[in-house]
C-alpha positions in Angstrom: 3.3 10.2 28.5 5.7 7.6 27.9 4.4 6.0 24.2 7.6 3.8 24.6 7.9 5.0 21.0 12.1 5.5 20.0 13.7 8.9 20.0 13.2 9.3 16.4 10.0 7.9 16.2 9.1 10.7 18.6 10.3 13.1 16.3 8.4 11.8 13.4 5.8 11.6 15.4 5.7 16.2 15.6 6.8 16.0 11.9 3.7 13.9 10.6 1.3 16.6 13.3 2.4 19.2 11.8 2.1 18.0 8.3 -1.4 16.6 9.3 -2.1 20.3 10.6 -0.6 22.6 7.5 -2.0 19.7 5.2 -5.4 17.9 5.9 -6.7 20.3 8.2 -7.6 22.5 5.5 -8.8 20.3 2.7 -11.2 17.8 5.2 -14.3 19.4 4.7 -13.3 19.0 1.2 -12.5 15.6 1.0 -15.7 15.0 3.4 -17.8 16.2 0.2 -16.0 15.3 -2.7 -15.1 18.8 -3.8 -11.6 17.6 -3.7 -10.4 15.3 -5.7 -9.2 12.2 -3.6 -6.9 10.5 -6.2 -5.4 14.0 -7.0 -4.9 14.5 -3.3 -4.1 10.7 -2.2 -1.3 11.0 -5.4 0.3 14.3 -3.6 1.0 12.0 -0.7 2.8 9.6 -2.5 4.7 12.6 -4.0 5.8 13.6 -0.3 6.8 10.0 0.7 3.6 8.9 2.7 2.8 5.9 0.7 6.0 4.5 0.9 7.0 4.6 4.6 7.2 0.7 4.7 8.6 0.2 1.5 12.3 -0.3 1.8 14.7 2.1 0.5 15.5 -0.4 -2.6 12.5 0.3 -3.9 11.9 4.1 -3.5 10.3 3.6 0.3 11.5 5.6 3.3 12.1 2.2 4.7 9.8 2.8 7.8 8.6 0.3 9.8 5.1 -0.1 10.9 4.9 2.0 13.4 6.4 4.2 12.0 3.0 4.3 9.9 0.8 3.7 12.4 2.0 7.2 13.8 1.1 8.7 10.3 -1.9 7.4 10.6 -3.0 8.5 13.7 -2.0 12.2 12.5 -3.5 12.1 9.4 -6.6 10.9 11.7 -7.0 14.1 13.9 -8.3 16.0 10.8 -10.1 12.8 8.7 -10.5 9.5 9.7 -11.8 8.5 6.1 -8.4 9.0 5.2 -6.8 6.9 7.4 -9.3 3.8 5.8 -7.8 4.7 2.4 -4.4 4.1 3.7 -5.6 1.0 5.3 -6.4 -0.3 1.6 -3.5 1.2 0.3 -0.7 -0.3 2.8 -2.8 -3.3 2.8 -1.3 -4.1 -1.2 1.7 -2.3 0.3 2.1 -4.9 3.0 1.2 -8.2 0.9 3.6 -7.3 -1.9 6.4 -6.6 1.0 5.6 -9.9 2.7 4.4 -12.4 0.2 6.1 -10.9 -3.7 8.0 -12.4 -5.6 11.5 -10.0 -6.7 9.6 -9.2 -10.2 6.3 -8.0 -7.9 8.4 -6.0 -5.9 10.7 -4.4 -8.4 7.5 -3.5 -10.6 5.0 -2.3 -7.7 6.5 -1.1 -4.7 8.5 2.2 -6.4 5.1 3.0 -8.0 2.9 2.4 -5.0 5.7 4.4 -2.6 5.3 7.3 -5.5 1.7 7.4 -5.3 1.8 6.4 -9.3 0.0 3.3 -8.6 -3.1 3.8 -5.6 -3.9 0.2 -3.9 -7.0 -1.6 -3.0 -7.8 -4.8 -1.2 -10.4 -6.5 -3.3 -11.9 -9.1 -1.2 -15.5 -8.8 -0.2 -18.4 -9.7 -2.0 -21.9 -9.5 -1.0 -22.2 -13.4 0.3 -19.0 -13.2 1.0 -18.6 -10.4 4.3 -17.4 -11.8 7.4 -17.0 -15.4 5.8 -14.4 -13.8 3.2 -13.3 -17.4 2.1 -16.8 -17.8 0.4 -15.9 -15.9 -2.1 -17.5 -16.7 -5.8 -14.7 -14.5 -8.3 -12.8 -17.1 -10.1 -9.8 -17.5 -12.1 -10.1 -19.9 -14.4 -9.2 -20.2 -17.4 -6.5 -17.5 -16.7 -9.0 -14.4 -16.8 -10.4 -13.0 -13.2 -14.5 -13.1 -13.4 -16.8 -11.7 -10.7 -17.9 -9.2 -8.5 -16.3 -7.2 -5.5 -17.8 -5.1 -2.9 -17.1 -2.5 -0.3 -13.7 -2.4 -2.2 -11.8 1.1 -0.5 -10.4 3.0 -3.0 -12.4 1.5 -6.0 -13.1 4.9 -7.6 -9.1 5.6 -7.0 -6.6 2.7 -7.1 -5.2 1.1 -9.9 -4.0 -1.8 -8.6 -6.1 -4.3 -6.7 -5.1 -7.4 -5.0 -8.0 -9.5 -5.3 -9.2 -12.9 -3.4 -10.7 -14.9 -6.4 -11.4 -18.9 -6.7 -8.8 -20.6 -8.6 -8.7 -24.3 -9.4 -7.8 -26.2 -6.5 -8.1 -23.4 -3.7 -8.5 -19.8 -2.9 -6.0 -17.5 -4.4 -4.7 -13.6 -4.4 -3.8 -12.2 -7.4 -2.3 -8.7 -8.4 -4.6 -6.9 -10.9 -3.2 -3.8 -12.5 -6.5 -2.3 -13.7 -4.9 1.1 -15.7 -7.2 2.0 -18.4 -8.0 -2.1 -18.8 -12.3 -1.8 -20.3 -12.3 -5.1 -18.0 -12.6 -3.6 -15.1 -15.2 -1.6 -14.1 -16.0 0.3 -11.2 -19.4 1.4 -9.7 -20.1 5.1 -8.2 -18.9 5.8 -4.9 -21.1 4.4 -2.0 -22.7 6.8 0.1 -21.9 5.9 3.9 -22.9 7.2 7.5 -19.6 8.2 8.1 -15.8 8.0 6.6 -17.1 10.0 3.5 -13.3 10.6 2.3 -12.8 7.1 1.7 -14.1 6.0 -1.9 -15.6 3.0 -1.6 -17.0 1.0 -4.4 -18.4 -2.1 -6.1 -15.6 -3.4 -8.8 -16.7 -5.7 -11.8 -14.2 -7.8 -13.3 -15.5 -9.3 -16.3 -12.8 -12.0 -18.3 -10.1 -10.0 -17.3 -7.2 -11.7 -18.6 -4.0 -12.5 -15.5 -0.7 -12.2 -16.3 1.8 -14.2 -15.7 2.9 -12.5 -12.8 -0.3 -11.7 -11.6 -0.5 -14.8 -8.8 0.6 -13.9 -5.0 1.4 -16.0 -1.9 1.1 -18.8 -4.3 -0.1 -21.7 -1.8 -0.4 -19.2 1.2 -3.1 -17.2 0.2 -5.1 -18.2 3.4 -2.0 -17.1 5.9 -1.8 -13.7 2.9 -5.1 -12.8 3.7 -5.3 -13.2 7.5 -2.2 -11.1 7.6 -3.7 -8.2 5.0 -6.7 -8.4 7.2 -4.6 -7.8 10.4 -2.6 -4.6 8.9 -5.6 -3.2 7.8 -7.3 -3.7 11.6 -4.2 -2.0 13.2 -4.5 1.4 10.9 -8.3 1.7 11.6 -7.3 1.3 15.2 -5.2 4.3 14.6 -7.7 5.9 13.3 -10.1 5.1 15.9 -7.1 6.8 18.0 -6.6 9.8 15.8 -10.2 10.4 15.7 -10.8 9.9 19.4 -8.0 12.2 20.2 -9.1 15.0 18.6 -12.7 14.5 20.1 -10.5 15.4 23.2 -9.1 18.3 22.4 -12.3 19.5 20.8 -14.2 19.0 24.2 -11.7 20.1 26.5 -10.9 23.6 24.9 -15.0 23.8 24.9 -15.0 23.3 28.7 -12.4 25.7 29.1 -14.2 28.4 27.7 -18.2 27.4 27.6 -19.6 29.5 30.4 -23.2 28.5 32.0 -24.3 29.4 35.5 -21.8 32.0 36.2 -18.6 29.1 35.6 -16.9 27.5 33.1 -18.3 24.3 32.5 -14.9 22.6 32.6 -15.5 23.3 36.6 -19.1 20.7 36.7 -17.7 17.4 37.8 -20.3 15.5 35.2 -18.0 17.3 32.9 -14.7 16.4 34.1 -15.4 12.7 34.8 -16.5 12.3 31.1 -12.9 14.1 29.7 -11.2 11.9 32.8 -12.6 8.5 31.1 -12.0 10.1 27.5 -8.3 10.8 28.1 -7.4 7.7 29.8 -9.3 5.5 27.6 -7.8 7.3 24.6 -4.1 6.7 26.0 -5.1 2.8 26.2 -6.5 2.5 22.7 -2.9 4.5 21.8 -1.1 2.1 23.6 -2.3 -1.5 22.6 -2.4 0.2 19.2 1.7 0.8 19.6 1.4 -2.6 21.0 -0.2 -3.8 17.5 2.2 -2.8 15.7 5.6 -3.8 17.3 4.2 -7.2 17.7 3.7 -7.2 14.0 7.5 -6.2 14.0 9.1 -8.6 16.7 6.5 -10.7 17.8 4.2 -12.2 15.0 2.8 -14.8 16.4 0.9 -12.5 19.1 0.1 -10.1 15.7 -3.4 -12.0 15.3 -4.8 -11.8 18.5 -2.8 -8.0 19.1 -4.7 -6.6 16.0 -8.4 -8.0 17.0 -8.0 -6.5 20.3 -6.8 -2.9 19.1 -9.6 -3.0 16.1 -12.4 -3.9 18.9 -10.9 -1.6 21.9 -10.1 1.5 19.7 -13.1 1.9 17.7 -15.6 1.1 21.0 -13.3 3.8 22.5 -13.6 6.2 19.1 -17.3 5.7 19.0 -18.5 5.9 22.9 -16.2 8.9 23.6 -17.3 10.9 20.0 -20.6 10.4 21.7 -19.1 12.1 24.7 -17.7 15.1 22.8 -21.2 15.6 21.1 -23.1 16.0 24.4 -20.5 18.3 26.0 -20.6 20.4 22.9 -24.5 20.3 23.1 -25.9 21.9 20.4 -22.8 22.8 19.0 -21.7 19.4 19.0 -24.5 18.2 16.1 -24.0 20.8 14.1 -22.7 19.3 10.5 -19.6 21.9 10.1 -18.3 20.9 13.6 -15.5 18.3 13.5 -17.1 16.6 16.7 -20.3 15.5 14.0 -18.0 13.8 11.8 -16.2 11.9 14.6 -19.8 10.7 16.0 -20.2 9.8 12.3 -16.9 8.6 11.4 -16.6 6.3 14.7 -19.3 3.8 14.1 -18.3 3.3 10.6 -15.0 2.1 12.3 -16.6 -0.3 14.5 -17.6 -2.3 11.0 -14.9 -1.7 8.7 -12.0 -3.7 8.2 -13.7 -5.9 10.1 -16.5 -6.4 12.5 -16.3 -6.1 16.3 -18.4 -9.0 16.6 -15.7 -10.8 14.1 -12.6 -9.7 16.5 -14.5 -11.2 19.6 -14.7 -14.6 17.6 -10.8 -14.2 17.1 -10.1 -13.4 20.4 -12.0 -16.3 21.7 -9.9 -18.8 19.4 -6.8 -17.0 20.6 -8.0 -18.3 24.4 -8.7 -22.3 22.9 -12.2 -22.0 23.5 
């Protein structure tokens, strides 16, 4: 299938599948439970140049572009889907330092984020503050960052947080380096339905005194966070893609070789319609994913409406087609070892993360004038 992806992009495309094969494959499970240890594994990454693919090559990055992380993603996605919403969080810092930071913000956080040295989280959710992020209560003033985030992805693991906090006169990001700082305090992993991998947690900031250097997208910090928001709905759309893809393959190699009523059950036409409407709807969530992503490249004004529709397409297509691989596994297919349960699981987590579906409808319709 023609992914309209460039020659090399192709080719990192069987490099990341077969390090997503050799690498995550065998540690999921582990990761899944927590007898892995995520910032130990998450740190290795770095170490291999995954958290750097868009950081340019000044700063230690491979100098990617974004699809050429999407396509990481996506991997990495086959095997864990939790782990493609860390990297969301991660390449969300990644992203509003590359955009928005100053020379001194680059120069002191990319080469450390790209090295896996420093892990990032978006801090921007409270709990009256979900959907309606620009209600948020945390507050600057004073010069010290008071308040209370939640759902923050990578709490337990990151060490540097960008966090959307009240300042004087308006809404503001700032970049928190919270390494060994007593300020900062970070609540036990929150146990979830599905996307176990990813550590998510409630983070306390109590007086914690901003540097200098601390303030990003001074004045912009509304057009910061819609574009933060956006990168972080196009890699849970890949993961939505990685996740669904693997469903695929899951139920298809069952069908080839599940026998019942003297055929294979790849042979019943219920059977085959359901892998027809996976595959194709798979290779369209694949697609306006791509799609997502270029735009963010070449074409930023269609990046907004681009990333609500791949967030809302890919994870209805992740979540109604893990259902699909369930029933054709039958009982096989609920069985908590079997990588088809943790897709069912993983897939409606995806359809609420980094934002709503309900929420990308509402974009959607604004992008029409309505």
């Amino acid at each position: 299938m023609n992914t309209f992806l460039s020659e090399s992009q192709e080719s990192l495309k069987e490099t990341y599948a077969a390090f997503a094969k050799e690498q995550i494959l065998p540690v999921a499970n582990k990761l899944e439970d927590h007898s892995l240890n995520l910032k130990e594994f998450i740190q290795k990454l770095g170490q291999n140049g995954y958290l750097g693919i868009t950081v340019p090559k000044e700063y230690g990055g491979t100098g990617g572009n974004f699809i050429d992380l999407i396509v990481f993603v996506e991997a990495v996605s086959q095997y864990d889907a939790g782990l493609g919403l860390s990297l969301a969080a991660h390449y969300g810092v990644v992203e509003l330092i590359n955009k928005f930071g100053s020379d001194v913000q680059k120069s002191r956080y990319l080469p450390l984020l790209a090295r896996g040295e420093c892990v990032g989280a978006l801090a921007i959710n409270e709990h009256q503050a979900g959907t309606d992020v620009m209600a948020v209560a945390a507050s600057t003033a004073g010069g010290a960052l008071s308040g209370e985030k939640t759902w923050v992805v990578n709490g337990s693991v990151a060490n540097l947080f960008a966090v959307l906090a009240r300042g004087e006169n308006a809404v503001e990001f700032r970049l928190v380096d919270a390494s060994g700082d007593k300020s900062v305090s970070v609540g036990p992993d929150k146990p979830k339905l599905g996307l176990r991998s990813a550590a998510t947690n409630d983070i306390n900031f109590d007086k914690h005194q901003l540097g200098k250097d601390s303030l990003i997208a001074d004045g912009k910090a509304e057009e910061a966070l819609q574009y933060v928001l956006n990168v972080a709905k196009v890699i849970a759309g890949a993961a939505a893609v990685g996740l669904v893809d693997a469903a695929l393959e899951h139920s298809a190699e069952h069908a080839r070789n599940r026998e019942q009523f003297g055929q294979k059950i790849s042979q019943f036409q219920g059977i085959q319609w359901k892998l027809a409407d996976m595959s194709t709807e798979c290779a369209a969530a694949r697609l306006l994913t791509y799609r997502a992503a270029w735009s963010k490249e070449l074409k930023p004004e269609e990046f907004a409406r681009d990333a609500a529709m791949t967030k809302l397409f890919a994870s209805k297509v992740a979540r109604v087609h893990s259902s699909e691989a369930v029933q054709i596994l039958g009982s096989l297919g609920i069985m908590s070892d079997n990588p088809v349960e943790r897709a069912y699981r993983d897939s409606k987590v995806l359809e609420i993360a980094e934002g709503t579906s309900e929420a990308q409808k509402l974009v959607l319709v604004k992008e029409l004038g309505i």
